[in-house]
mmCIF file of the C-alpha atoms, coordinates in Angstrom:
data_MODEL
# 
_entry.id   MODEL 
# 
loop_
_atom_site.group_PDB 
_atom_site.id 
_atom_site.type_symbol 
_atom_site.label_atom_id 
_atom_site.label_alt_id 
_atom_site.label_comp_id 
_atom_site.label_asym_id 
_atom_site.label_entity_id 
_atom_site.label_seq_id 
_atom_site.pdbx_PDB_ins_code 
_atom_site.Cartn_x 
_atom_site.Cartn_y 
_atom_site.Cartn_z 
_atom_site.occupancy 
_atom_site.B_iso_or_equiv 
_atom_site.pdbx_formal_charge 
_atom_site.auth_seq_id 
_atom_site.auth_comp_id 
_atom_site.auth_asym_id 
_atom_site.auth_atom_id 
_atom_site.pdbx_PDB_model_num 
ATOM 1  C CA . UNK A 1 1  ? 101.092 96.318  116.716 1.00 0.00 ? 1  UNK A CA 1 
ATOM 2  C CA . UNK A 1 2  ? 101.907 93.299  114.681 1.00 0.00 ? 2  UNK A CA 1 
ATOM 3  C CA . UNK A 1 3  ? 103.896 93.441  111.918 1.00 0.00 ? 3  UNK A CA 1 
ATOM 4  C CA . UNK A 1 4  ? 106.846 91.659  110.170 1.00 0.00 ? 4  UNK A CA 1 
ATOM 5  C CA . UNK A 1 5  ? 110.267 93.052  111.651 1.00 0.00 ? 5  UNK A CA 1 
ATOM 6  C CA . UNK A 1 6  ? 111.579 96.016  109.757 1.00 0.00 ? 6  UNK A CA 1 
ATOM 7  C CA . UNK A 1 7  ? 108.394 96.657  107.696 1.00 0.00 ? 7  UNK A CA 1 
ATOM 8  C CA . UNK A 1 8  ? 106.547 99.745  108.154 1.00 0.00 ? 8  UNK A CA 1 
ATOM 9  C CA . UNK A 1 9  ? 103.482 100.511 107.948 1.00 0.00 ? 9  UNK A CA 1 
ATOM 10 C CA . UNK A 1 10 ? 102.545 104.393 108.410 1.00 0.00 ? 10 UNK A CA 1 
ATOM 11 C CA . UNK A 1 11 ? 98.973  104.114 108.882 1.00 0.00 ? 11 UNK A CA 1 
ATOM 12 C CA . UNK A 1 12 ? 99.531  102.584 112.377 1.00 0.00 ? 12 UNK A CA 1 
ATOM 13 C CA . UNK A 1 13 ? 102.282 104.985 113.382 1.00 0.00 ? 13 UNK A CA 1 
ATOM 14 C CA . UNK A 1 14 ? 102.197 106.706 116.858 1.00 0.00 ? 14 UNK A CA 1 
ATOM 15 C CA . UNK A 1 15 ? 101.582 110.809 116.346 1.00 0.00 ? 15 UNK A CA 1 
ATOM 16 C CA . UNK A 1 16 ? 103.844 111.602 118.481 1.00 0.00 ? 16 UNK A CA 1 
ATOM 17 C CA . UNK A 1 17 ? 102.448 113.452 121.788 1.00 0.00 ? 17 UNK A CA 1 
ATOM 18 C CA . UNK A 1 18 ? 104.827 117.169 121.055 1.00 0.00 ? 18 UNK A CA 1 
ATOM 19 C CA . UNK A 1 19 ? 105.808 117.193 117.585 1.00 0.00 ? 19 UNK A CA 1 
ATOM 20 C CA . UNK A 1 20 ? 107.876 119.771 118.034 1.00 0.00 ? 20 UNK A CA 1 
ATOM 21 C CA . UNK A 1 21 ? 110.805 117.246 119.207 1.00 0.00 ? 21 UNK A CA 1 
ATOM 22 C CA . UNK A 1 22 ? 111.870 114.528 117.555 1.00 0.00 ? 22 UNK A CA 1 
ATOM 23 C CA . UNK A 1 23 ? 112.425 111.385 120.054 1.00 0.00 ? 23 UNK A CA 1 
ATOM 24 C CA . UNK A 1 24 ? 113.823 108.229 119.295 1.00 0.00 ? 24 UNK A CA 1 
ATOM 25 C CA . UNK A 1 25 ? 112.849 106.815 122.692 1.00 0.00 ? 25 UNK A CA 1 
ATOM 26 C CA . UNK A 1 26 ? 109.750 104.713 121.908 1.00 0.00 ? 26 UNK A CA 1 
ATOM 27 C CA . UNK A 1 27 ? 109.864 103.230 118.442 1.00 0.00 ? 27 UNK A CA 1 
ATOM 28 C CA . UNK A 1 28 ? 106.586 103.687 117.568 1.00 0.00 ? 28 UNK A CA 1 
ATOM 29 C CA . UNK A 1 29 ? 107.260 107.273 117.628 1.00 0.00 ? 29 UNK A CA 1 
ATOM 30 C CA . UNK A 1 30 ? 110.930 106.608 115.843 1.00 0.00 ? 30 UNK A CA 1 
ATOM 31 C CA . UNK A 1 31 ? 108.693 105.087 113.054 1.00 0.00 ? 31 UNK A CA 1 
ATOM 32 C CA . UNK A 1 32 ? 106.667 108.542 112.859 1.00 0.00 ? 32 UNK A CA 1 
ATOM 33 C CA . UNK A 1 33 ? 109.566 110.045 112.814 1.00 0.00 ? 33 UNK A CA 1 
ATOM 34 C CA . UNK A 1 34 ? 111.059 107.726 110.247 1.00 0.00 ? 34 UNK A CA 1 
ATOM 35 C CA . UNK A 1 35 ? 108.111 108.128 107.830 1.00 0.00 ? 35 UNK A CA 1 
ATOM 36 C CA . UNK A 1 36 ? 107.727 111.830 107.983 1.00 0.00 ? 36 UNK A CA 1 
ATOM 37 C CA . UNK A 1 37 ? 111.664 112.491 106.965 1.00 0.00 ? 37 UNK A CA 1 
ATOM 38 C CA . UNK A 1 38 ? 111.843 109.381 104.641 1.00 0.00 ? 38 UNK A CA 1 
ATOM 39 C CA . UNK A 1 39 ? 114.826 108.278 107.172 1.00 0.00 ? 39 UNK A CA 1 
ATOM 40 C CA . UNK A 1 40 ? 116.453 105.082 108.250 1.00 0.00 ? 40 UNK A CA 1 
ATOM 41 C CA . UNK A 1 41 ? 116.693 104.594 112.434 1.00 0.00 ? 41 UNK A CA 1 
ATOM 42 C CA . UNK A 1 42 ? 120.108 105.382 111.526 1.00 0.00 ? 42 UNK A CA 1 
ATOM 43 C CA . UNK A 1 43 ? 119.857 108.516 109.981 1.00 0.00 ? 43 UNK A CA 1 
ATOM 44 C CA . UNK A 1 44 ? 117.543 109.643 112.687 1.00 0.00 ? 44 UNK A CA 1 
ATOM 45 C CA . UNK A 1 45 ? 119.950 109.129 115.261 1.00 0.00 ? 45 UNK A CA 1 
ATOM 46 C CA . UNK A 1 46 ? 122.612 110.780 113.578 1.00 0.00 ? 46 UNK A CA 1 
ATOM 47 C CA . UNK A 1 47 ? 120.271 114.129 112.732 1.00 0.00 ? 47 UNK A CA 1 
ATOM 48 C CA . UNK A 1 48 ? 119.224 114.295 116.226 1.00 0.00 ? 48 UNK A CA 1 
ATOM 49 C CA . UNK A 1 49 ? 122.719 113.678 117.627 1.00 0.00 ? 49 UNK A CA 1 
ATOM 50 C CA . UNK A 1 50 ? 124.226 116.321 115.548 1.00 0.00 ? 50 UNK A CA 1 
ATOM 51 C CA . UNK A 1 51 ? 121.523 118.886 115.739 1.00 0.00 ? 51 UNK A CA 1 
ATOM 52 C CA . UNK A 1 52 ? 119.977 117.721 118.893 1.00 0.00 ? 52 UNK A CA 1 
ATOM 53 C CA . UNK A 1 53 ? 115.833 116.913 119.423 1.00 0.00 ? 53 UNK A CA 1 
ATOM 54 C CA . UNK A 1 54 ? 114.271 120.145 118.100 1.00 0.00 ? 54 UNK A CA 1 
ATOM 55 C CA . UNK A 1 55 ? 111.895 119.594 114.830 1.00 0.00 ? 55 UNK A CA 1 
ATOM 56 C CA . UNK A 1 56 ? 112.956 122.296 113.508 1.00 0.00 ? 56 UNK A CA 1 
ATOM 57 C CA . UNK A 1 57 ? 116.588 121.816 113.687 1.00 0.00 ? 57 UNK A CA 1 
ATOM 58 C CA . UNK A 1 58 ? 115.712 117.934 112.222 1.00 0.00 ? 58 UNK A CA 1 
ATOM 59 C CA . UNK A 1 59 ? 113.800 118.956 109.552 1.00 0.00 ? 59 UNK A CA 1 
ATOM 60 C CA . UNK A 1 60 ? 116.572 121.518 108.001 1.00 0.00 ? 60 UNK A CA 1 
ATOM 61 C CA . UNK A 1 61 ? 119.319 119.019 108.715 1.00 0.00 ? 61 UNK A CA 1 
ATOM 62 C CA . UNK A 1 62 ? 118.230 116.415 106.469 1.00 0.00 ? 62 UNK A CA 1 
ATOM 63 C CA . UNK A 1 63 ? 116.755 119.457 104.338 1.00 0.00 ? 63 UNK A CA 1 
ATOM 64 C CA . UNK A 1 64 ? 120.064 120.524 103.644 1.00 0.00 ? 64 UNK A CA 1 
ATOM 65 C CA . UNK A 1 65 ? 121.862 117.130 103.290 1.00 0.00 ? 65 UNK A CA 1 
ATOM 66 C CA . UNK A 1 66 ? 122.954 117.398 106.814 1.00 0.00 ? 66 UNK A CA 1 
ATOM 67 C CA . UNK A 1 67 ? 123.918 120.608 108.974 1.00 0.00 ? 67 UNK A CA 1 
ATOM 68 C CA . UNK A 1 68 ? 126.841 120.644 111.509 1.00 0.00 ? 68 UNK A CA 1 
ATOM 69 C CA . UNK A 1 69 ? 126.734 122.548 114.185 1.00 0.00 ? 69 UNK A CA 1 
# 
């Protein structure tokens, strides 16, 4: 995918292959990821570090502001 560094464009994002985990590994899915919670890579890594990979647990943690666990 071409595209200037640090624009994204969520038309060509990866769906991830099991959305019920959120994983930073590839960054095509960390720019799914990125889109669907309106996150920065940072923020990401700190949801799934706190709350670990689970969508569920993701999707509450920046629901809520953040969650600690």
């Amino acid at each position: 995918m071409d595209r200037p560094e640090g624009r994204f464009d969520p038309l060509c994002a990866t769906i991830p292959a099991d959305k019920k985990y959120v994983c930073l590994d590839r960054s095509d899915e960390a720019d799914y990821w990125r889109s669907h919670f309106g996150a920065t890579r940072d923020e990401l890594e700190r949801a799934v570090e706190a709350v670990r990979h689970g969508y569920a647990a993701v999707s509450v943690y920046f629901s809520q502001g953040s969650v600690t666990y």
